[in-house]
C-alpha positions in Angstrom: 102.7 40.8 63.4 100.5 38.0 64.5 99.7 34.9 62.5 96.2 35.0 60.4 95.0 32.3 60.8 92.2 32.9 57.8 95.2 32.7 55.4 96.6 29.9 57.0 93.1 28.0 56.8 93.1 29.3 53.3 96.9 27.7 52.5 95.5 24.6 54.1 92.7 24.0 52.2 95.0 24.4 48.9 97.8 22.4 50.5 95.2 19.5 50.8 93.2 20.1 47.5 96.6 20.1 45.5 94.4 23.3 43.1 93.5 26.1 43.0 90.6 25.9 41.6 89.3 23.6 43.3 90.3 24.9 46.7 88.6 28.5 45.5 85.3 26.4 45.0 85.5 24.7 48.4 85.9 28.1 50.1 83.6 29.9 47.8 85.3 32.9 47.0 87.1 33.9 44.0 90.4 32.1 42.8 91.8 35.4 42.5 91.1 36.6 45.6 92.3 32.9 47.2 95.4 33.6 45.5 96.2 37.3 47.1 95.5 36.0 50.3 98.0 32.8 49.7 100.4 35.8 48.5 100.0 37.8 51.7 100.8 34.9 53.6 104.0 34.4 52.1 105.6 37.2 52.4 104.2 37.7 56.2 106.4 34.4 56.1 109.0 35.2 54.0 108.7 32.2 52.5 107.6 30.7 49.0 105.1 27.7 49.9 103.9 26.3 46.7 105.8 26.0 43.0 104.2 25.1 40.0 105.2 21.6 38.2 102.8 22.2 34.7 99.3 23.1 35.7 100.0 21.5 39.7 100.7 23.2 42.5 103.7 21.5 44.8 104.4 22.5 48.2 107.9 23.5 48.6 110.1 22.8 52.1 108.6 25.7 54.0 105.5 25.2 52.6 105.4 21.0 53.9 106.7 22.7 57.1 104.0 25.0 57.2 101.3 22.1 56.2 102.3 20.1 59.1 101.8 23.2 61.8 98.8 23.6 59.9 97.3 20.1 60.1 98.0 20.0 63.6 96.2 23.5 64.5 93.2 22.7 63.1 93.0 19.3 63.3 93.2 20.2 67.5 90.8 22.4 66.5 88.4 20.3 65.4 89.3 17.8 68.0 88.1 20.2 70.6 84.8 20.8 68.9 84.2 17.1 68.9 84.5 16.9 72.4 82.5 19.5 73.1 79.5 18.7 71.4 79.9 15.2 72.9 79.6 17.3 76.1 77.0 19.4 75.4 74.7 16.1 74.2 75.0 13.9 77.4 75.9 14.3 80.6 77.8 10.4 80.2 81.3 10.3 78.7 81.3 9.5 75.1 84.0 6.7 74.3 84.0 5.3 70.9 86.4 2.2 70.3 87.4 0.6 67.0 88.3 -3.0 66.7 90.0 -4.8 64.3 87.0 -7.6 62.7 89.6 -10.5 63.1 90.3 -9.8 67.2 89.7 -12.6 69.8 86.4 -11.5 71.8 87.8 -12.5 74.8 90.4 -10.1 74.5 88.5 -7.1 73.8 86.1 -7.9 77.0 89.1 -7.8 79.0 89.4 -4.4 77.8 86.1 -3.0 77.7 85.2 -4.7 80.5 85.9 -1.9 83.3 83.8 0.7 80.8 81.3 -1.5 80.3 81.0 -1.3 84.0 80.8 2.3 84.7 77.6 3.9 84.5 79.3 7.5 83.7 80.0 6.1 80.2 78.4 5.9 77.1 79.9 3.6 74.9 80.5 2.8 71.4 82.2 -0.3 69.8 82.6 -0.1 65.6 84.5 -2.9 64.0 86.4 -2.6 60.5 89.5 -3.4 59.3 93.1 -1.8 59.9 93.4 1.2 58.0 89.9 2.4 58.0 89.8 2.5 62.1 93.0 3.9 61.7 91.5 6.9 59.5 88.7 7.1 61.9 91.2 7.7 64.6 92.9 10.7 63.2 89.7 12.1 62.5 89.0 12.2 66.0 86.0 10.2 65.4 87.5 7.1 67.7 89.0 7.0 70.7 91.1 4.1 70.7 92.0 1.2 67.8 92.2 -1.9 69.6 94.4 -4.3 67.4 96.9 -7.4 66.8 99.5 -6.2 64.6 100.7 -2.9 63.5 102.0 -2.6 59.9 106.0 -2.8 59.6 106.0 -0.2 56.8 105.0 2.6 59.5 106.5 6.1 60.3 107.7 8.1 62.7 105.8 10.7 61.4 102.4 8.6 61.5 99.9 10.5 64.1 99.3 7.7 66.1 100.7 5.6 69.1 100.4 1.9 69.5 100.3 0.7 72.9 101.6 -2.8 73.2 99.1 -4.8 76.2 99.8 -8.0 76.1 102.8 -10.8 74.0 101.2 -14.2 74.5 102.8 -17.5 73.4 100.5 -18.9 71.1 99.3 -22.8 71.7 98.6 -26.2 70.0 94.7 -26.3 71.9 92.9 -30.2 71.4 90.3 -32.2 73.2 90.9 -34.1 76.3 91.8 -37.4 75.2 93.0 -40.6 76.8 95.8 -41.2 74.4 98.7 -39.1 75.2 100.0 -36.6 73.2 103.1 -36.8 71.9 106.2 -34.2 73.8 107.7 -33.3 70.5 106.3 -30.7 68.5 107.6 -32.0 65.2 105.5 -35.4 66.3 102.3 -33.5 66.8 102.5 -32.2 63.7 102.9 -35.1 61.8 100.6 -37.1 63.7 97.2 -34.4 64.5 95.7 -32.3 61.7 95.5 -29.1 62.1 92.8 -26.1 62.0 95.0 -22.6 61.2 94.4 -19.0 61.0 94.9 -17.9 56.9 97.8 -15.9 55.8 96.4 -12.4 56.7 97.1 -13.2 60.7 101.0 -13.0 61.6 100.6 -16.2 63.8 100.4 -18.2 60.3 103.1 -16.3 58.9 105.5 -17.6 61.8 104.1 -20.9 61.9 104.8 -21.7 58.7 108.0 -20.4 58.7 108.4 -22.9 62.0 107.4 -25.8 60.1 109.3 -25.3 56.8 112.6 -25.5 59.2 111.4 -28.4 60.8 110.9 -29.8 57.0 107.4 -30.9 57.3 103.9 -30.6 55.6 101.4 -30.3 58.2 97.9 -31.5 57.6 95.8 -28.3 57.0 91.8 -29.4 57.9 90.9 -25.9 58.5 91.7 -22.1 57.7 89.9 -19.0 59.3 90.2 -15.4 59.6 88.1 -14.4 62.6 89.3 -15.3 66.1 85.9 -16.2 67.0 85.5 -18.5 63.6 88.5 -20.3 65.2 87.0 -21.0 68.5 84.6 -22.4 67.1 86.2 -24.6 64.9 88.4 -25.7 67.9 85.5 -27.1 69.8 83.3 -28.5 66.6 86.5 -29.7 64.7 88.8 -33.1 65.1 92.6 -31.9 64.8 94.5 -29.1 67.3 94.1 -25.7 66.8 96.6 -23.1 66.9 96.0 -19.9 68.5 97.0 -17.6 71.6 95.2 -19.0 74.9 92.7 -16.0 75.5 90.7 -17.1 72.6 89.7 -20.5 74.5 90.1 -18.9 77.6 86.5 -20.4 78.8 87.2 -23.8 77.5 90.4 -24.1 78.7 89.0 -23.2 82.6 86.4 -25.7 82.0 89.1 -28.2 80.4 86.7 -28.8 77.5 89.9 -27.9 76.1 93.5 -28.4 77.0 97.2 -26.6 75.6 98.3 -29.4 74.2 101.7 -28.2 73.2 103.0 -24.2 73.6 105.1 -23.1 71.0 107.6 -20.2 72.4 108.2 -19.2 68.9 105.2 -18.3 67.7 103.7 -14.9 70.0 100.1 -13.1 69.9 100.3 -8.9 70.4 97.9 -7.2 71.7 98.3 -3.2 70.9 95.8 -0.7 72.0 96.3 2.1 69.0 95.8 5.8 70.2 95.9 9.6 68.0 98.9 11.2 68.9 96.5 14.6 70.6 96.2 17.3 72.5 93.5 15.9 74.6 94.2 12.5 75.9 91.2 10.5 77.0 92.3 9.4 80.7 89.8 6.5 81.1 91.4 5.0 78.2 95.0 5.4 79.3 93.6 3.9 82.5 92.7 0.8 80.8 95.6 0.6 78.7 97.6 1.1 81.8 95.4 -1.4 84.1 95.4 -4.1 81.5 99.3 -4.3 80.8 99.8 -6.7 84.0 96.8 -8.6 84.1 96.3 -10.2 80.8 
């Protein structure tokens, strides 16, 4: 006998909804005619998929089985419709790319740069933070998550892939000056202040690590979260700045700014983040593909 898929849509809905009730309501049919359907499911599986705890309704191990085939199916499902109407709208390629607010805008030129380019596209750029382009992306509303770190609490089972592009060494960046700086790091420190990303960036969570070993207290002018903030600060503020290269990557051509000291230690990733799916967007594995080498 064949699958229904009806049923399975129905168990779905439940699944998700965690009631009855509730799921009934969404479906607009009756709850007892929800819950015959949900029974001829099971026995066309020969499985039990939910078990009451109280008034809930708690998926048992064929029935968290069955959920994920389930999510998948019509999460493809709706995946193709997505793409379709972006067909049927324009005869350009949709693209839609998140990025994290924080990201150097240097960096996400180099990687937008070859769409930007083509006239085929259509393109659009949302910026948010981490887990709400990340909930975007397994909605199938993104195409890609263009990020700096990935969280360390992640699973296997999370339906997404993170591309690494780029592992930079990140840099003490200063002014020309006609006073040498000093070859020691240590020395730098204690002699420049300094202009920092905060806490929420993992460059600061290294660096401080760095300088408690080297048993020092830095002199802290300035503290930013946005990449671009920090470029900024590096050209208006006195001090050295610490950040990856690319984010000066103008000034440092012109040699309005200079890498005063790199620090091998302390490394900038660069991930592009796609849904794990049925249907791939090509031009974006061409980008992450073409950019690996070249930044």
């Amino acid at each position: 006998m064949d699958l229904n898929y009806n049923h399975l849509k129905y168990f779905w809905i439940v699944a998700h909804e965690g009631n009855l009730t509730r799921a009934a309501d969404n479906l607009h049919i009756a709850q007892s005619a929800l819950s015959i359907q949900l029974k001829t499911l099971q026995r066309q599986l020969g499985h039990d998929l939910f078990k009451k705890e109280g008034k809930k309704l708690v998926l048992t191990e064929a029935g968290r089985m069955t959920l994920d085939y389930a999510d998948e199916i019509f999460n493809t499902g709706g995946e193709l419709l997505n793409r379709l109407k972006e067909e049927g709208r324009s005869t350009k390629q949709s693209i839609k790319i998140g990025v994290i607010t924080t990201l150097s805008r240097n960096f996400q030129f180099l990687f937008l740069k070859p769409l930007l380019e083509n006239p085929e596209i259509e393109l659009s750029i949302i910026s948010d933070n981490f887990q709400a382009l990340i909930d975007k992306l397994e909605a199938h509303e993104l195409d890609v998550v263009l990020a700096n770190s990935i969280p360390k609490n992640r699973t296997r089972a999370s339906a997404w892939v993170a591309h690494l592009i780029s592992d930079q060494e990140v840099s003490l960046i200063g002014r020309r000056s006609r006073k040498a700086y000093p070859d020691d790091l240590k020395d730098i420190l204690l002699e420049y202040p300094l202009n920092l990303p905060s806490h929420k960036n993992n460059i600061r969570v290294t660096f401080d690590s760095l300088v408690d070993k080297l048993n020092i207290e830095p002199d802290i002018l300035v503290e930013v979260d946005d990449m671009a903030m920090l470029r900024l600060v590096a050209l208006d503020k006195m001090g050295l700045t610490l950040a990856p290269p690319i984010v000066v990557l103008d000034e440092l051509e012109k040699k309005t700014l200079i890498e005063v000291k790199k620090i091998p230690e302390i490394r900038e990733t660069f991930y592009a983040i796609t849904a794990k799916r049925k249907f791939q967007n090509n031009l974006i594995l061409e980008c992450i593909e073409s950019l690996k080498p070249n930044i």
